[in-house]
C-alpha positions as CSV (number, residue, x, y, z in Angstrom):
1,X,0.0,0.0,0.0
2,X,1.7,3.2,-1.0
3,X,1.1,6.2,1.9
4,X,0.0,9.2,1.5
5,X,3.0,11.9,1.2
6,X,2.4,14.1,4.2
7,X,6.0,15.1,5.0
8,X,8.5,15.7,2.7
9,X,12.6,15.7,3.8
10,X,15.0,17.7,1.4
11,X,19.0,16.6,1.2
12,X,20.7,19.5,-0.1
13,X,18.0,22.4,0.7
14,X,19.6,25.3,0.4
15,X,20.9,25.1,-3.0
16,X,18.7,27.9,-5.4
17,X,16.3,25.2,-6.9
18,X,15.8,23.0,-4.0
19,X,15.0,26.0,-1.0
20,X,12.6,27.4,-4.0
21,X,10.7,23.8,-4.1
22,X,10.9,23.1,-0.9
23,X,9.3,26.6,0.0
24,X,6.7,25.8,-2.7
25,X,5.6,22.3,-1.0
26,X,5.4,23.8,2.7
27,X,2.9,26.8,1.0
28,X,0.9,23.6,-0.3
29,X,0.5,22.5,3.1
30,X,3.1,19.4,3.4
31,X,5.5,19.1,6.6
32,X,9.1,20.3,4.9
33,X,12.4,19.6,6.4
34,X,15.7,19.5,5.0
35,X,19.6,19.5,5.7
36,X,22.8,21.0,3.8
37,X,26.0,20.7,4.3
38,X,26.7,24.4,4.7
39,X,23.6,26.3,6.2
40,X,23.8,29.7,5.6
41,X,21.8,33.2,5.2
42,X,20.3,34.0,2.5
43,X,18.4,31.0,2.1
44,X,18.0,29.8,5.3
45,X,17.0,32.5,6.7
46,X,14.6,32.7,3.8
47,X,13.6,28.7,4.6
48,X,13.2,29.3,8.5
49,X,10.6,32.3,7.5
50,X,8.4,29.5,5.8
51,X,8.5,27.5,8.7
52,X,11.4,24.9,7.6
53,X,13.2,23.3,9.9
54,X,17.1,22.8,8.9
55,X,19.7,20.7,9.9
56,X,23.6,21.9,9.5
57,X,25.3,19.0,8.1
58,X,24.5,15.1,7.4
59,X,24.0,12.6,9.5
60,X,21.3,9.6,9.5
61,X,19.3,11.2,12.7
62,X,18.4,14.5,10.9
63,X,15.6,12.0,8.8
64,X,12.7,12.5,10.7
65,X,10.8,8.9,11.6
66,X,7.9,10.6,9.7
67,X,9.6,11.1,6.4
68,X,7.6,9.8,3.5
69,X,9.5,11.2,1.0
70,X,13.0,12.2,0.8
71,X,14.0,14.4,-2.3
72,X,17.8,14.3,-2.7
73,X,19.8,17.4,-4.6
74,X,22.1,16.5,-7.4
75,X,24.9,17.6,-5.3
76,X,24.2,13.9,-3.2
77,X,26.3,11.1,-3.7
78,X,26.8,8.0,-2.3
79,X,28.8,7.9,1.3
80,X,26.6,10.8,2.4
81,X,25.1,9.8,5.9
82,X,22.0,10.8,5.2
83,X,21.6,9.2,1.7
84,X,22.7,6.1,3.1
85,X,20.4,6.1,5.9
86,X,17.5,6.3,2.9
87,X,18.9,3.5,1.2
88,X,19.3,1.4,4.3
89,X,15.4,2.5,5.5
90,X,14.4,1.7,2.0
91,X,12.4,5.1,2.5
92,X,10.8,6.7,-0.6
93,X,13.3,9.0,-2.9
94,X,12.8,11.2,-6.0
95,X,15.2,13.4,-7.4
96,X,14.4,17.5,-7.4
97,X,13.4,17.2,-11.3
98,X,10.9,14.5,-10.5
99,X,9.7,16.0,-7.7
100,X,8.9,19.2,-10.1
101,X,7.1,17.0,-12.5
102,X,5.1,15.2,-10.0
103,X,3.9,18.4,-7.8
104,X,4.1,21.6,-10.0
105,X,4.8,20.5,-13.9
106,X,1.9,18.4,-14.3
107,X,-1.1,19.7,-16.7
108,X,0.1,23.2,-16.9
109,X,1.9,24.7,-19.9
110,X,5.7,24.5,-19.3
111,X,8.3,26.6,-21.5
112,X,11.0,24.9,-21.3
113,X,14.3,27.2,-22.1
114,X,17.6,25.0,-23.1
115,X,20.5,25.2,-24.8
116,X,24.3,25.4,-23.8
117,X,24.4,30.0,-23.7
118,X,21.6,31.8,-23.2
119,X,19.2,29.5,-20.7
120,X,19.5,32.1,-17.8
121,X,18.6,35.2,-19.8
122,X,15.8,33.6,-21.9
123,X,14.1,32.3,-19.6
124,X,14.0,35.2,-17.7
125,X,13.5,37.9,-20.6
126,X,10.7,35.2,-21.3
127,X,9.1,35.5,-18.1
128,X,9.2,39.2,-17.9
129,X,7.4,39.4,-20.8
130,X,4.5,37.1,-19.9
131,X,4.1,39.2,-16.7
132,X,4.1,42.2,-18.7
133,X,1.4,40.7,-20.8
134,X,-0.5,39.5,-17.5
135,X,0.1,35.8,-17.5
136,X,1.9,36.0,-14.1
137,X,3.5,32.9,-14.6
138,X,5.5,30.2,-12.1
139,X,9.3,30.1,-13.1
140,X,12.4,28.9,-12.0
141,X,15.7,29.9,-13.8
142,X,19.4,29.6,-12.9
143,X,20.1,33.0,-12.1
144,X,19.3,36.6,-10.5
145,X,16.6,38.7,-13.1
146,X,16.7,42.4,-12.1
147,X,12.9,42.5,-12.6
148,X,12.5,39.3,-11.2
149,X,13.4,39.9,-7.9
150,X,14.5,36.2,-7.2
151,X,15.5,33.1,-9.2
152,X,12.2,30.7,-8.9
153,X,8.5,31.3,-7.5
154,X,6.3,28.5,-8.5
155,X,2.6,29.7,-7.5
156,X,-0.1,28.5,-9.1
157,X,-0.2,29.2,-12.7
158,X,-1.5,27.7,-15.9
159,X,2.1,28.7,-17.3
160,X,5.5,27.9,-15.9
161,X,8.8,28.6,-17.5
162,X,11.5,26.9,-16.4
163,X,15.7,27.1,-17.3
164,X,16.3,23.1,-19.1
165,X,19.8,22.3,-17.0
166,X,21.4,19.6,-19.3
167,X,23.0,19.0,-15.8
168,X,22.5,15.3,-14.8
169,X,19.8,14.9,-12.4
170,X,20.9,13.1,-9.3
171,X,23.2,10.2,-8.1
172,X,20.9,7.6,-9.7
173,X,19.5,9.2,-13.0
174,X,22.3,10.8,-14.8
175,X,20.4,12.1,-17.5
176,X,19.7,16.0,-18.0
177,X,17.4,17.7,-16.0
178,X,14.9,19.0,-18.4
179,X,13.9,15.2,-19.4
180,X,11.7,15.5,-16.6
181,X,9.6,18.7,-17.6
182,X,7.3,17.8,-19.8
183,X,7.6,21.1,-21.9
184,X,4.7,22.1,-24.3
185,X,6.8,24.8,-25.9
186,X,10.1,23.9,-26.1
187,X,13.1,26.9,-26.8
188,X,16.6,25.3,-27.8
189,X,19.2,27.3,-28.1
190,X,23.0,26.5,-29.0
191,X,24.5,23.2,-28.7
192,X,28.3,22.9,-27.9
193,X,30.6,20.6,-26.3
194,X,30.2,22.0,-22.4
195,X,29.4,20.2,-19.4
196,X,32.7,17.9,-19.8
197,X,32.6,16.3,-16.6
198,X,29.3,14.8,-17.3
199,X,30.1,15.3,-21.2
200,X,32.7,12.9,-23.3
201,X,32.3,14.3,-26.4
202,X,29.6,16.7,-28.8
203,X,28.2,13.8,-29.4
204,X,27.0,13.0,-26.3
205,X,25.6,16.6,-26.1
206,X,23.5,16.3,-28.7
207,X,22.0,13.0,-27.8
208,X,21.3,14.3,-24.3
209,X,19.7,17.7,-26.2
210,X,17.8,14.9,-28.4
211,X,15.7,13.4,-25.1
212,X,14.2,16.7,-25.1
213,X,12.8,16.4,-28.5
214,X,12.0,13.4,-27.5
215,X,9.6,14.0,-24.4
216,X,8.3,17.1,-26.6
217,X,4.6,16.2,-27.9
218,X,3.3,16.7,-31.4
219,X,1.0,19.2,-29.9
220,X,4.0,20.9,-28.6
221,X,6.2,23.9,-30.0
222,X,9.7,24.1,-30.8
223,X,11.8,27.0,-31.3
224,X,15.6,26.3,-32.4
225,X,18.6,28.0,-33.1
226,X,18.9,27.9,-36.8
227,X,22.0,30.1,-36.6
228,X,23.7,27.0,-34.7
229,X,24.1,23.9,-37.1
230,X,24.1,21.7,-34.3
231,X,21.0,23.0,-33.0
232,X,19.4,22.1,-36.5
233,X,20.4,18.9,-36.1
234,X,19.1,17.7,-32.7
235,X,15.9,19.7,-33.8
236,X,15.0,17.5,-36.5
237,X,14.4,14.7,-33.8
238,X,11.1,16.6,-32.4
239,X,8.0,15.0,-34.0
240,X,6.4,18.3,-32.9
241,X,4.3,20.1,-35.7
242,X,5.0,23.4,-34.9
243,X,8.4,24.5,-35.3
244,X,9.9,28.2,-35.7
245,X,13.8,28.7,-37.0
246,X,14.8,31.6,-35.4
247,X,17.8,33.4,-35.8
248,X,19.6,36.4,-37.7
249,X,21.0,34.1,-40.7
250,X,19.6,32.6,-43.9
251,X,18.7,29.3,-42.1
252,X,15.8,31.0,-40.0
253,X,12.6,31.1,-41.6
254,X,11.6,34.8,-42.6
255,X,9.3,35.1,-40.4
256,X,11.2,34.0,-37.3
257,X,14.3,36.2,-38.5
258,X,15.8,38.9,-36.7
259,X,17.2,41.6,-39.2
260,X,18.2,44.9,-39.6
261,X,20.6,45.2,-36.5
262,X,21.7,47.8,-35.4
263,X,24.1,47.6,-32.0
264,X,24.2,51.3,-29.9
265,X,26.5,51.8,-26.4
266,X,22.9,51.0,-24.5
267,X,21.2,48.9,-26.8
268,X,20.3,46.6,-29.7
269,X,17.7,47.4,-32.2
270,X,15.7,44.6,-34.2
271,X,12.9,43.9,-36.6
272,X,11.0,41.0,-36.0
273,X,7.2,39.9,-36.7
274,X,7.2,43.2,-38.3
275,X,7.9,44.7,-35.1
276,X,11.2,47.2,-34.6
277,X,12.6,46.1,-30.7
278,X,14.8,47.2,-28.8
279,X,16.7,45.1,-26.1
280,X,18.9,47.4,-23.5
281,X,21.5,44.6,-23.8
282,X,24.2,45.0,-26.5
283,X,25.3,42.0,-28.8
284,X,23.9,39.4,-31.4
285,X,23.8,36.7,-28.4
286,X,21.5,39.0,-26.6
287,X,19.5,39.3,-30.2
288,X,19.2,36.0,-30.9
289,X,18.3,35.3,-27.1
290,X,15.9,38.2,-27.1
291,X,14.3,36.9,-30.7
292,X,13.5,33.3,-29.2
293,X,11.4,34.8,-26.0
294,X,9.4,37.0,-28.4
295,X,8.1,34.1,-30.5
296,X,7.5,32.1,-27.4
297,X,5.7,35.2,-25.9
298,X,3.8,35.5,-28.9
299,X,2.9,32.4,-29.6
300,X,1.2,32.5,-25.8
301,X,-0.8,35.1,-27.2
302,X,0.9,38.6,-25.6
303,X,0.3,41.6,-28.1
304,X,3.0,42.5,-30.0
305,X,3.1,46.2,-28.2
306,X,3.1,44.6,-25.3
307,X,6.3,42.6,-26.0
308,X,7.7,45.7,-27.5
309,X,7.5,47.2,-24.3
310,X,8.7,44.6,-21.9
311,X,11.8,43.3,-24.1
312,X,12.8,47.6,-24.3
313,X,12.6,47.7,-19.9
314,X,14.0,44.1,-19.5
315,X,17.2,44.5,-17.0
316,X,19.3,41.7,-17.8
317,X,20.4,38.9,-15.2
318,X,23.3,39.5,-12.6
319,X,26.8,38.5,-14.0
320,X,26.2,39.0,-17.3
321,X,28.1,42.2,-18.4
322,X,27.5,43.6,-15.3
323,X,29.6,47.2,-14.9
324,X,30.8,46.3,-11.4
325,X,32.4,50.1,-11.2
326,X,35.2,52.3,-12.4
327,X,38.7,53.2,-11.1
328,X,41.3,55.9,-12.7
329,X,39.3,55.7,-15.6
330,X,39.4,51.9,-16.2
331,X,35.5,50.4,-16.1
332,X,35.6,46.8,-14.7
333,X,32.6,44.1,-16.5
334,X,31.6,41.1,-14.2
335,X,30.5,38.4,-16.9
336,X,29.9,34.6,-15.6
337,X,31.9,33.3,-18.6
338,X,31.8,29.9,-18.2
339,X,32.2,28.5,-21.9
340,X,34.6,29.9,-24.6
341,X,31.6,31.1,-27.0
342,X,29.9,33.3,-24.2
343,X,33.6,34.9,-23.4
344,X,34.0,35.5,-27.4
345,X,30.2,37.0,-27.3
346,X,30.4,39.1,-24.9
347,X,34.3,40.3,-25.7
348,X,32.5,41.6,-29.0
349,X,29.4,43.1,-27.8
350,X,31.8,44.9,-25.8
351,X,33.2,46.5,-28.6
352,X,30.2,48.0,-29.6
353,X,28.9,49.3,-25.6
354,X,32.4,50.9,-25.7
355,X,33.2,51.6,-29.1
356,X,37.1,53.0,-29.6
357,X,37.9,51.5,-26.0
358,X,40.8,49.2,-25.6
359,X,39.2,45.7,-24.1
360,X,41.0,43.6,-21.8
361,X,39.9,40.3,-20.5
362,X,40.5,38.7,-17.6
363,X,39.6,34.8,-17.3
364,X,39.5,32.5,-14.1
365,X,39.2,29.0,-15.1
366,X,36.8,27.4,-13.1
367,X,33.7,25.8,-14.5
368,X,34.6,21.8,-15.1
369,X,34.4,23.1,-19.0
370,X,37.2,25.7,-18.9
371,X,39.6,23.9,-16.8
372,X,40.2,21.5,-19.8
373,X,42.9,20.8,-22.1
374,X,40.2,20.1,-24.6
375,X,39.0,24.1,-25.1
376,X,42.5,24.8,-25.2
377,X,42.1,26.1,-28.8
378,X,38.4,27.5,-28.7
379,X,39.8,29.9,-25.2
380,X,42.5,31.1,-27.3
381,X,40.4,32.3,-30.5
382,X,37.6,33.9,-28.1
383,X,40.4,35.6,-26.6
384,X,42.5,36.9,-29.7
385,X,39.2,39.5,-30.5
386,X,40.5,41.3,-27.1
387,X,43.4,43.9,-27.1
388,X,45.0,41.7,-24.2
389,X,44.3,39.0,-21.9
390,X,45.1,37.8,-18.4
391,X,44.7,34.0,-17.7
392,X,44.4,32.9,-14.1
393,X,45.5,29.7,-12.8
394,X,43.4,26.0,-13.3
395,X,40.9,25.8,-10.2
396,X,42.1,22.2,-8.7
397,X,44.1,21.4,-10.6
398,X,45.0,17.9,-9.2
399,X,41.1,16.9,-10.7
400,X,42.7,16.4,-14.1
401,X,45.3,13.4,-15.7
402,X,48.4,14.6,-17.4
403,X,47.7,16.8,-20.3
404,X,44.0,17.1,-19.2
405,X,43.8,20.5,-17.7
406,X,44.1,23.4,-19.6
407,X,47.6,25.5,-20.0
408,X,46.8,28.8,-19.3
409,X,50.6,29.7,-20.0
410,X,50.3,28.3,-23.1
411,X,47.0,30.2,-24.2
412,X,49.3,33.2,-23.1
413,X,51.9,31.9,-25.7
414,X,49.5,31.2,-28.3
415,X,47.9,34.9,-27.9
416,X,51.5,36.3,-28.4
417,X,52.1,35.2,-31.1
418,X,48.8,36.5,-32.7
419,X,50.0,39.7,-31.5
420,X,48.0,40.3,-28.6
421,X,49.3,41.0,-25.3
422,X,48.9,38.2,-23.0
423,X,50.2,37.1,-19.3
424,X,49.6,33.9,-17.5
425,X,48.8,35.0,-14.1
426,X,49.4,32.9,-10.2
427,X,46.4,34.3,-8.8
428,X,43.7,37.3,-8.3
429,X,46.3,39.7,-6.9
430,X,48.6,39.3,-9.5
431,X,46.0,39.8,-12.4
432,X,45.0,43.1,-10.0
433,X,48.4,43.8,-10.4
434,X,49.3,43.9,-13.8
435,X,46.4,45.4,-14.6
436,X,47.3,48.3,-12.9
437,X,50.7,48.1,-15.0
438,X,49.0,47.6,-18.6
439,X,45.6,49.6,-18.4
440,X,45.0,53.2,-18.6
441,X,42.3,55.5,-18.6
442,X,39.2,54.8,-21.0
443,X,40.1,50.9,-21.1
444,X,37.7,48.3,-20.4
445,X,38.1,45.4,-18.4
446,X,36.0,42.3,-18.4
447,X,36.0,39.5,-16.0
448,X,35.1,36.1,-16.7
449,X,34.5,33.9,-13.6
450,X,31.2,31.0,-12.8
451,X,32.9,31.6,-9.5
452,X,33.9,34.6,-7.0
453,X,37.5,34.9,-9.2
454,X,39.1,35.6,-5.4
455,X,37.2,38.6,-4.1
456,X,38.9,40.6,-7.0
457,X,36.4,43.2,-7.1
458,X,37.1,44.7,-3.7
459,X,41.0,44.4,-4.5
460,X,40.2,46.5,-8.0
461,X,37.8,48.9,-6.8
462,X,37.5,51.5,-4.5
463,X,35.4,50.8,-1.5
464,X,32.3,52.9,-0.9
């Protein structure tokens, strides 16, 4: 006889996507508690207001007797106390992504935003725009929106959009996230090697891509990249009828094509649907990014005025060519940068927000992507279209075989010898202090880090 689930434990809780859910299922009236490794404000206080009760670290007691369900964060693997006290109980589990499907995803109309660049700001230029147009829907997205407020907030809604992580999806399901959504519209943007930990090869990418179009119904919606040829491929697995190529080349169908560009310091300026648009966010990522909500928006049946308006006061997303501030002249650009295509992107939209300024950038190899040997190549061309670059050293370097990890000195050497300047760096301070031996007044300075990059901000910039 299967019980009732009255009272729902959480391993991992304070991560982004599980607090959010696990917030969500106590306003629905379950018992919610949960444990983390590291139990700290924001979220927990934010979990304690809802009436959570936490637990600072693992161990088998912090399982209440009562538990009928256990959802366990991708972050869990085997060894950890508390999962093992699960197994041993033989007490019900679900990963988060199930747990989604099973209590929020179920019947309602779920955009689904994927892709390797581009998730976090689609989905949430999406959202803004169906809020614009009065749709108030749930959402849950990978990052900060400025008009958002917050990353998830799954009320009740008919419509929920929600960021596709082709992350795996917990220790015992290691296939991507968004195979668990049960999209009706469906947005897929690029498709590139990324993910390499989880990743071997392209190959792998686009098969994991391809369960989406798999899970997609024929009732469903699909909107591709048809600027991205690997995009066009996994897209021709959906048996979905209705399909839009969007894009800015020939490959997009007219109607779904964004043209006449024209990039300004502030802004990018579009035609599409007939419509002129203009996106306070400068480069043809943000373009095609931007063109890919408006269909979606539209398709959901928001005036085209209305988009107009929403896409032209959309605020972007934290750490996405973020002007952190400005010292002796020099203006310092937080970007997340996790992938050689989004440093390359952004490196050039830079050059037309600051047109005539020289443009530095500054990388800190972190994500499992860019610590690898294997982008090596792809690092080294997205950094030749900057004046000069400054390559910190591999984050753990001890993770990697011999000739896995990436050689920042020899991306330096490469860069050289393409006539840039370039400088393989030990650490944060020394990249804080060359720079303040190569810049000069009117230079721009762009920092690519998925992590903190060292607290380099308060060492570049003044305080107060």
């Amino acid at each position: 006889m299967i019980k009732p689930v009255r009272h729902v434990h959480f391993l991992g809780i304070c991560g982004t996507a599980m607090g959010a859910v696990a917030a969500a299922m106590k306003e629905q009236g379950f018992t919610v508690t949960g444990s983390d490794e590291k139990v700290f404000p924001p979220m927990s206080d934010f979990l304690r207001e809802c009436g959570i009760a936490l637990k600072e670290g693992y161990c088998a007691a912090n399982i209440p007797d009562d538990a009928d369900l256990v959802v366990v964060g991708n972050a869990i693997g085997r060894g950890n106390a508390e999962l093992e006290a699960v197994l041993d109980r033989r007490l019900a589990y679900q990963s988060l992504p199930e747990t989604l499907r099973h209590y929020f995803l179920r019947g309602r109309r779920n955009l689904v935003v994927a892709g390797t660049h581009g998730k976090t700001t689609t989905a949430a230029m999406l959202t803004h725009i169906l809020r614009s147009g009065g749709l108030n829907p749930a959402f849950m997205i990978g990052g900060i929106a400025e008009d958002l407020g917050k990353g998830a907030s799954l009320h009740d809604s008919e419509t929920v959009v929600i960021e596709g992580d082709e992350y795996d999806t917990a220790f015992f399901d290691k296939g991507p996230k968004f195979a668990h959504y049960l999209p009706s519209l469906a947005i897929l943007n690029a498709v590139e090697l990324d993910q390499m930990d989880i990743y071997e090869n392209l190959a792998a990418v686009k098969k994991a891509f391809g369960l989406l179009m798999r899970v997609l119904p024929e009732n469903g919606v699909l909107i591709f990249n048809a600027d991205d040829p690997n995009s066009r491929e996994v897209a021709t697995a959906s048996r979905t009828k209705i399909k839009f190529a969007a894009g800015l080349g020939a490959d997009a169908d007219e109607k779904s094509r964004a043209t006449d560009l024209r990039h300004e310091p502030e802004a990018s300026h579009f035609t599409l649907l007939g419509t002129r648009f203009s996106v306070p966010m400068v480069g043809e990522i943000y373009v095609r990014n931007a063109a890919m909500a408006i269909l979606a928006a539209h398709h959901c049946g928001v005036p085209l005025d209305v988009i107009q308006s929403a896409v032209a006061s959309f605020r972007g997303v934290l750490r996405r060519q973020v002007l952190r501030g400005e010292r002796d002249g020099v203006r310092f650009i937080e970007d997340f940068g996790k992938h050689p295509t989004n440093i390359r992107e952004t490196i050039k939209a830079l050059r037309h927000r600051f047109p005539g300024a020289r443009v530095w950038a500054a990388v800190d190899p972190r994500s499992n992507t860019m610590c690898r040997a294997a982008i090596q190549h792809d690092l080294t061309d997205a950094l030749a279209h900057a004046d000069g670059a400054l390559i910190g050293p591999v984050d753990r370097p001890e993770r990697f075989g011999p000739g896995q990890a990436l050689d920042p000195a020899g991306v330096a050497r490469d860069l050289i010898t393409q006539g840039r300047r370039a400088f393989s760096e030990s650490g944060p301070d020394a990249i804080v202090t060359r720079l303040r031996e190569i810049t000069k007044p009117g230079d721009v300075v762009a920092l690519f880090s998925s992590g903190s990059f060292g607290g380099i901000y308060d060492k570049l910039l003044p305080r107060g």
